[in-house]
DRENLUMVEX-155473 format. One line per field, with one value per atom (N, C-alpha, C, O): atom name; residue number from 0; x, y, z; residue in three letters; chain. Coordinates in pm, whole numbers. Each point is the difference from the previous one (the first is absolute). Example, Ala and Ser with C-alpha at 12.3 -4.5 7.8 and 13.67 -1.06 7.14 Angstrom:
2
atomo <- c(N,CA,C,O,N,CA,C,O)
num <- c(0,0,0,0,1,1,1,1)
east <- c(1319,-89,90,104,-139,82,-77,51)
north <- c(-569,119,120,-2,107,119,109,111)
up <- c(780,0,0,66,-138,6,73,17)
residuo <- c(Ala,Ala,Ala,Ala,Ser,Ser,Ser,Ser)
cadena <- c(A,A,A,A,A,A,A,A)
//
This chain:
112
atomo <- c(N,CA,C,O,N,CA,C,O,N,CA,C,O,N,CA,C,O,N,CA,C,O,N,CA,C,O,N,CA,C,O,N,CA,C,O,N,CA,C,O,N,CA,C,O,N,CA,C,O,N,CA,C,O,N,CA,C,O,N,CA,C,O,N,CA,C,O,N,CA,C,O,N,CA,C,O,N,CA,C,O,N,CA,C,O,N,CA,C,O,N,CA,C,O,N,CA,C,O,N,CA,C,O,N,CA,C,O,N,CA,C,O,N,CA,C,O,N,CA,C,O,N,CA,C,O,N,CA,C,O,N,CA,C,O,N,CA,C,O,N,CA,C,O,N,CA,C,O,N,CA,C,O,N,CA,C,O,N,CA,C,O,N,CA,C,O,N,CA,C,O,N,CA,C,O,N,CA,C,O,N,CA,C,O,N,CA,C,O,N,CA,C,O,N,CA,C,O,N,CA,C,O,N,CA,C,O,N,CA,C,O,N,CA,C,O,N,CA,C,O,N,CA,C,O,N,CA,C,O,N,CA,C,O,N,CA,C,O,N,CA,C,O,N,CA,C,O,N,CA,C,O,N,CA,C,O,N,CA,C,O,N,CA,C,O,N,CA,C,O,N,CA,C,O,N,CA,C,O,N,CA,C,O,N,CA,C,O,N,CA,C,O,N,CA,C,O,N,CA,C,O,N,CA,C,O,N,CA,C,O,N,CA,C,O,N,CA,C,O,N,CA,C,O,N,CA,C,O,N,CA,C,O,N,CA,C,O,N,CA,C,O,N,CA,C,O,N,CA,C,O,N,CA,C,O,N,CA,C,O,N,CA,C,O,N,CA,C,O,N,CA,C,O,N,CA,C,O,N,CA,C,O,N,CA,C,O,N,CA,C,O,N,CA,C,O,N,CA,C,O,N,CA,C,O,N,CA,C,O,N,CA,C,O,N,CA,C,O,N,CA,C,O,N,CA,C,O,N,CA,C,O,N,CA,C,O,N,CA,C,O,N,CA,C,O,N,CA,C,O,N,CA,C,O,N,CA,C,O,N,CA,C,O,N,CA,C,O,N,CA,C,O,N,CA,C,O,N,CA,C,O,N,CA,C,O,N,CA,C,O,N,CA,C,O,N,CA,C,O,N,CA,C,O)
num <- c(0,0,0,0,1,1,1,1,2,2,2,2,3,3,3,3,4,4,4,4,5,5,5,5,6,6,6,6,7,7,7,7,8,8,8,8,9,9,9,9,10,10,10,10,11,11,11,11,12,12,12,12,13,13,13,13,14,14,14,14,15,15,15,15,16,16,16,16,17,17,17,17,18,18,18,18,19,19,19,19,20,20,20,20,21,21,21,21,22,22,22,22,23,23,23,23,24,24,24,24,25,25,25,25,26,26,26,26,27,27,27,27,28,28,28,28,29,29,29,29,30,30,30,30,31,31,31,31,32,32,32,32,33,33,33,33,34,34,34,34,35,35,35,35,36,36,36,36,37,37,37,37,38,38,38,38,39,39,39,39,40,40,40,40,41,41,41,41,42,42,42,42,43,43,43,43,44,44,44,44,45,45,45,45,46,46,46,46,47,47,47,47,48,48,48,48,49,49,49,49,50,50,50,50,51,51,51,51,52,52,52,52,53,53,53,53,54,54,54,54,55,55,55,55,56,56,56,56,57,57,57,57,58,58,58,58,59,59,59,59,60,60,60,60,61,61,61,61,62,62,62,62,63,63,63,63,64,64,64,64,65,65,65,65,66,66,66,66,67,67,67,67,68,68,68,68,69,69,69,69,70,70,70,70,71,71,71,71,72,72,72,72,73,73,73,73,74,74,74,74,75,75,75,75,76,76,76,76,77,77,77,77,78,78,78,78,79,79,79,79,80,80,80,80,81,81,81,81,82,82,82,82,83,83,83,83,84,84,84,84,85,85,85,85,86,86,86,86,87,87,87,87,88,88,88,88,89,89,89,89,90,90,90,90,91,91,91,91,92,92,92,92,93,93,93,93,94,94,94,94,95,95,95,95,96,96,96,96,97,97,97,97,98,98,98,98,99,99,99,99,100,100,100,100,101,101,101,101,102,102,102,102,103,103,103,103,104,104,104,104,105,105,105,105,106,106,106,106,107,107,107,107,108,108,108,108,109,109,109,109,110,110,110,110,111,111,111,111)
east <- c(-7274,-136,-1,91,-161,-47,-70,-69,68,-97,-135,-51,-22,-132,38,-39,129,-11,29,-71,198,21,-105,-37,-21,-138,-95,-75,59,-107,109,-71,156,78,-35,-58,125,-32,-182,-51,10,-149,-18,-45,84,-27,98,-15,131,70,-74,6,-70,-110,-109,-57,14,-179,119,-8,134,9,61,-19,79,6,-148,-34,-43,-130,-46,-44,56,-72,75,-53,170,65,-74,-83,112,-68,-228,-90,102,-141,-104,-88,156,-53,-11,-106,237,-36,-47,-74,91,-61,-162,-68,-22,-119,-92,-65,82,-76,-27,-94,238,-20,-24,-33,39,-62,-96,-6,-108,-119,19,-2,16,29,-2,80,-175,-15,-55,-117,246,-48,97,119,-170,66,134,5,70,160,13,-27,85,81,116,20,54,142,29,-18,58,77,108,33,68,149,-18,-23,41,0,117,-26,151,74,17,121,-191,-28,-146,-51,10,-165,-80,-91,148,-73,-67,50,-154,-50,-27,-7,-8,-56,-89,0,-99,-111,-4,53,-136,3,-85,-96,69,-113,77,76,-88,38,-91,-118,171,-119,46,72,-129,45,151,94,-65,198,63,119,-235,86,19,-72,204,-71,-28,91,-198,-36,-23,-29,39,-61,91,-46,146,122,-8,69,-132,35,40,22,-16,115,-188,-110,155,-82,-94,-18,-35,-52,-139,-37,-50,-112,-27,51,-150,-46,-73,13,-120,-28,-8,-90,234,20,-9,-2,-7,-40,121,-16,135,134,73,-23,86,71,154,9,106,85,110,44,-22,79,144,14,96,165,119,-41,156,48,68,18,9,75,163,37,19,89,-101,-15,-20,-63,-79,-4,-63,-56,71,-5,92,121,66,-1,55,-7,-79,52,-170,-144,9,-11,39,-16,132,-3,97,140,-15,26,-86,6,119,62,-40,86,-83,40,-107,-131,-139,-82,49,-90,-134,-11,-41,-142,-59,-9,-18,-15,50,-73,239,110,-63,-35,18,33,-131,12,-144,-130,16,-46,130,-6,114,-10,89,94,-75,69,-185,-75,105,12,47,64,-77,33,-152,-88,-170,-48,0,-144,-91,34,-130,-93,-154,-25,-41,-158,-38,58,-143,-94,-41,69,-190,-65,90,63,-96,91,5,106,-224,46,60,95,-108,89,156,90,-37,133,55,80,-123,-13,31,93,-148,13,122,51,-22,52,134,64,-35,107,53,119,-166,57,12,66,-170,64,146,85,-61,115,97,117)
north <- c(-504,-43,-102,-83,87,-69,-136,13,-96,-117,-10,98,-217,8,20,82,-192,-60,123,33,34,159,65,16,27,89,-73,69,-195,-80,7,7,-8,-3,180,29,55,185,-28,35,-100,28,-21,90,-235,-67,60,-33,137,67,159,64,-46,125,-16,85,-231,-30,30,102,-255,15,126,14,57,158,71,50,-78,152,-116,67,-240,-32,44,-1,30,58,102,-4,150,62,15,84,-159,6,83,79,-152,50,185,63,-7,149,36,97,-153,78,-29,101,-231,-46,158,85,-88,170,138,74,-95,146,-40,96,-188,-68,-66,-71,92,-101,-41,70,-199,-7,-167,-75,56,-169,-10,22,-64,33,-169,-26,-15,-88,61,123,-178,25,-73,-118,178,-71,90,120,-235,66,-82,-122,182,-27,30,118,-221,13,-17,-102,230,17,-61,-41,28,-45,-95,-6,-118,-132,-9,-109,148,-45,-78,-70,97,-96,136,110,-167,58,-56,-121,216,-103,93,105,-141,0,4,-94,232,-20,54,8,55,74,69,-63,205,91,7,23,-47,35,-29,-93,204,-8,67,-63,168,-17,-114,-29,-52,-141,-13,61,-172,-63,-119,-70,9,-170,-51,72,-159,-119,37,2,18,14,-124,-100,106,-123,29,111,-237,87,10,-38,108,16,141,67,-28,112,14,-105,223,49,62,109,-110,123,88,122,-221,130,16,-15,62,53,130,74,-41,133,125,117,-181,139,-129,-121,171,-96,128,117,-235,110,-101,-111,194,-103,112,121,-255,122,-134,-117,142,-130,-72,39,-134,-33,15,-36,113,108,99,-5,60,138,-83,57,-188,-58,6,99,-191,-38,165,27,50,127,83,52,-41,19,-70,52,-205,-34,23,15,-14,35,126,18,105,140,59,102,-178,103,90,95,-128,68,45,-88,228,93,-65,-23,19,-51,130,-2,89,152,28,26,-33,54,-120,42,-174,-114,46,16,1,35,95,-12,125,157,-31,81,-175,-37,-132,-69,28,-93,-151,-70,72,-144,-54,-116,157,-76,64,113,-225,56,-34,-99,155,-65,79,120,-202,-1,5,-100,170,-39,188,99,-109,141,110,-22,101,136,-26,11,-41,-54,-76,13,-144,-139,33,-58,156,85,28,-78,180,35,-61,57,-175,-87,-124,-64,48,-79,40,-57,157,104,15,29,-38,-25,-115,-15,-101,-151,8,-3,16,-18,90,2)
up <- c(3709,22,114,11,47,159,-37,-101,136,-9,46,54,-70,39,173,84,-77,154,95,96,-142,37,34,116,-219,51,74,68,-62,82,155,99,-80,113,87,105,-207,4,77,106,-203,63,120,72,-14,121,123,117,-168,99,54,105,-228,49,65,69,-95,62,170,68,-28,93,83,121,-184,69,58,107,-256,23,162,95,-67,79,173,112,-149,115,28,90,-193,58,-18,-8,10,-19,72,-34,197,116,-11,-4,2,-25,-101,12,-158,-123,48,-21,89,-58,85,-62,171,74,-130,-29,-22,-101,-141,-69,16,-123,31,101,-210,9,-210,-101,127,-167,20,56,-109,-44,-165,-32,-80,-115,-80,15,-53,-116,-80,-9,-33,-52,-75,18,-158,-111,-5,13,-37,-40,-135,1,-105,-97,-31,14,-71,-18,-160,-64,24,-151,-77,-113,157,-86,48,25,20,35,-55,30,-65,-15,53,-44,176,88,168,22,52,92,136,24,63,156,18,-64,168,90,101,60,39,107,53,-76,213,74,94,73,-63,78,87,-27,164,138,109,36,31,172,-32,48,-113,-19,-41,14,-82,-12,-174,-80,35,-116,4,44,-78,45,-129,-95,92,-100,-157,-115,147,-124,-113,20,-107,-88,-139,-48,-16,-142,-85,42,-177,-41,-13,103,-216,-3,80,53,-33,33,-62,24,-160,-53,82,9,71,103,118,83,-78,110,-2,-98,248,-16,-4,-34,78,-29,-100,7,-70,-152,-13,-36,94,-25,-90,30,-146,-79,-11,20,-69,13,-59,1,-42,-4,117,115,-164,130,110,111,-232,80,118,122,-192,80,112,109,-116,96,80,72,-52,76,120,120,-263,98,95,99,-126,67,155,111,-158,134,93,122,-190,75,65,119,-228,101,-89,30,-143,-68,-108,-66,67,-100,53,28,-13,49,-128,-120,203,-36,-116,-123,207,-52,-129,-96,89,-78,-102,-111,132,-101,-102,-121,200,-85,-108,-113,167,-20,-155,-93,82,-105,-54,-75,98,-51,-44,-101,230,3,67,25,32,98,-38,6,-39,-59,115,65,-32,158,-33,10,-41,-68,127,43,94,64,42,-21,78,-7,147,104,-156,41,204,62,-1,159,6,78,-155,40,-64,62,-198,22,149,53,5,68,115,58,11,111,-28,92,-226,-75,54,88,-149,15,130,-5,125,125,80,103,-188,34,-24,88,-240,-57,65,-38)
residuo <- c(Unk,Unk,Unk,Unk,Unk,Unk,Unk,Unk,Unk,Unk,Unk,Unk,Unk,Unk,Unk,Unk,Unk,Unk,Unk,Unk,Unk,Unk,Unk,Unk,Unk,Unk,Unk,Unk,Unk,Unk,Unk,Unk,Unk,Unk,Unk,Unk,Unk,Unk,Unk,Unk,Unk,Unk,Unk,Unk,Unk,Unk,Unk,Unk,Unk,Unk,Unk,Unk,Unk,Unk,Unk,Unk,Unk,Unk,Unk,Unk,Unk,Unk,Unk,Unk,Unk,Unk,Unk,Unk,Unk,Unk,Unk,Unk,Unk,Unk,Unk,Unk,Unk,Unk,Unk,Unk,Unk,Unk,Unk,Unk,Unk,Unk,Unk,Unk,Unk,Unk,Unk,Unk,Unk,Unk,Unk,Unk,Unk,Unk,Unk,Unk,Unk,Unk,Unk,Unk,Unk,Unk,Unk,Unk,Unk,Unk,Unk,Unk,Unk,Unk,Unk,Unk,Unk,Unk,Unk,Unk,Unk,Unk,Unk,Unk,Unk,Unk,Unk,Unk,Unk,Unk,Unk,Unk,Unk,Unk,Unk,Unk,Unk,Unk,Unk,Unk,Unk,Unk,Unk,Unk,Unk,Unk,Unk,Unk,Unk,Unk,Unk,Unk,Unk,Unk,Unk,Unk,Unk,Unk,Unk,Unk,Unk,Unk,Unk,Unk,Unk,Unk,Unk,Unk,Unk,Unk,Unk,Unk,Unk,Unk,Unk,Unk,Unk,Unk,Unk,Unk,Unk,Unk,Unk,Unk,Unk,Unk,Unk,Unk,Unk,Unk,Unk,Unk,Unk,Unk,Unk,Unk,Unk,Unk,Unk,Unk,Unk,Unk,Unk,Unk,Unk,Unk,Unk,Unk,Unk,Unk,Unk,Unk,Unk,Unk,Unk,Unk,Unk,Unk,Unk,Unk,Unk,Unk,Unk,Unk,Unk,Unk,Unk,Unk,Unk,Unk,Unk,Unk,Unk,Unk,Unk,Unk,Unk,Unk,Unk,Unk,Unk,Unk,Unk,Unk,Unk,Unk,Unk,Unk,Unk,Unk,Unk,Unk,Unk,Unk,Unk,Unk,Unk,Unk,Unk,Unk,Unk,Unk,Unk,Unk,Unk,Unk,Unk,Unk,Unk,Unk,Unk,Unk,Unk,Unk,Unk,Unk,Unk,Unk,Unk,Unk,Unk,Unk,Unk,Unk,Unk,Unk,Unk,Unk,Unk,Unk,Unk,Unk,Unk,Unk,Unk,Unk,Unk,Unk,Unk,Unk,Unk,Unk,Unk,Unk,Unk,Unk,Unk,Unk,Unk,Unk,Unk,Unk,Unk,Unk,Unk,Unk,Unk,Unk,Unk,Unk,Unk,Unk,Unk,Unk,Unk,Unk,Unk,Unk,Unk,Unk,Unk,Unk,Unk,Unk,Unk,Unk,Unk,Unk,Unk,Unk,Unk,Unk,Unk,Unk,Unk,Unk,Unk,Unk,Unk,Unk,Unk,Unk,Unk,Unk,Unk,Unk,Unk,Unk,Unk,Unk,Unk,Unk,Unk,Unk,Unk,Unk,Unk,Unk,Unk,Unk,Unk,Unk,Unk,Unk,Unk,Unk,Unk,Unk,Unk,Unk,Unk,Unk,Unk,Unk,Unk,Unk,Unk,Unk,Unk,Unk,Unk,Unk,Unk,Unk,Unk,Unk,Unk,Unk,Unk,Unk,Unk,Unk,Unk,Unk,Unk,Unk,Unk,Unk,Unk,Unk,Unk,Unk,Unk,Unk,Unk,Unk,Unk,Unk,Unk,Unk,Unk,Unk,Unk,Unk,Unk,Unk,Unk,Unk,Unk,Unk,Unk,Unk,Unk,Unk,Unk,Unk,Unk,Unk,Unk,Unk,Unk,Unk,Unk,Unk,Unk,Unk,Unk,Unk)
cadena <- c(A,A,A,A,A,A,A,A,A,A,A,A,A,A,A,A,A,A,A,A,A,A,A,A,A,A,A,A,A,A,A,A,A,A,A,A,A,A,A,A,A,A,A,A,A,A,A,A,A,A,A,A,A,A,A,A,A,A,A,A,A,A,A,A,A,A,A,A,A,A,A,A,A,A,A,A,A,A,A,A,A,A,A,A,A,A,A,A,A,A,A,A,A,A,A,A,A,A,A,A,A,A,A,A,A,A,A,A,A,A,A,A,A,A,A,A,A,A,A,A,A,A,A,A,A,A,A,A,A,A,A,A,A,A,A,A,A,A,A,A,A,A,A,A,A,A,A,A,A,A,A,A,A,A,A,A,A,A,A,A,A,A,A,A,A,A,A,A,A,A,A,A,A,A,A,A,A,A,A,A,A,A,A,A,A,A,A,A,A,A,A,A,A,A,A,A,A,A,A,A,A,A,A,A,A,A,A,A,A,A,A,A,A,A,A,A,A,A,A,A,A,A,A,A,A,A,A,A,A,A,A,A,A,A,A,A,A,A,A,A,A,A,A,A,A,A,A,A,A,A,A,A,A,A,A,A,A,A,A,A,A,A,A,A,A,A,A,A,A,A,A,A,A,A,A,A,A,A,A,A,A,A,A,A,A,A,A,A,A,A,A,A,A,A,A,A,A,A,A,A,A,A,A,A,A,A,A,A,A,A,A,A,A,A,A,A,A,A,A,A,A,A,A,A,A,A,A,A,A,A,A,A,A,A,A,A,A,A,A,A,A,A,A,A,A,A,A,A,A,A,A,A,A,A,A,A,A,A,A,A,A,A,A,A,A,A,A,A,A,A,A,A,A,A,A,A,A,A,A,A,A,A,A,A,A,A,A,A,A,A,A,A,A,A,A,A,A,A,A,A,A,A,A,A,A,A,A,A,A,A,A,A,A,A,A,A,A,A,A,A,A,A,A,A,A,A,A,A,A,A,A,A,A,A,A,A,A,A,A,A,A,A,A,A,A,A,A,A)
//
């Protein structure tokens, strides 16, 4: 099991990747939506806002409403952001649960 600080670290290494590439994803994505992430076997969550290809405003803590809510533990977090774990594959084996409507899947899915 991963720590809080772990996954709060995982997080802030993905906001700063997706902000690398931002510039090329923001032309072919249009997606500005609120973010929760939950770390189930921590029982704890962060907050954020997807936009522009970006993630901004990362803070700890849940969002009930937000508008995509993707909860998983914090192994599988950790992997997700490494790239050892297919986003796709992780849902499809429901190590990764992701609540938001069938376009924002969709656009979600090629940020990541």
């Amino acid at each position: 099991m991963a720590t809080v600080d772990e996954c709060r670290q995982a997080l802030q290494d993905l906001a700063a990747r997706m902000d690398r590439n931002a510039e090329t994803v923001r032309d072919r994505i249009d997606l500005d939506r609120t973010l929760a992430c939950r770390i189930t076997d921590l029982e704890t969550a962060f907050h954020g806002r997807l936009a522009g290809g970006r993630l901004t405003d990362l803070t700890d803590g849940d969002d009930p409403k937000a508008k995509i809510a993707l909860s998983t533990s914090s192994e599988d977090l950790l992997a997700l952001v490494r790239g050892d774990l297919d986003i796709a594959r992780a849902v499809a084996s429901r190590r990764v649960s992701i609540k938001a409507n069938p376009l924002d899947l969709m656009k979600l899915r090629k940020l990541l």
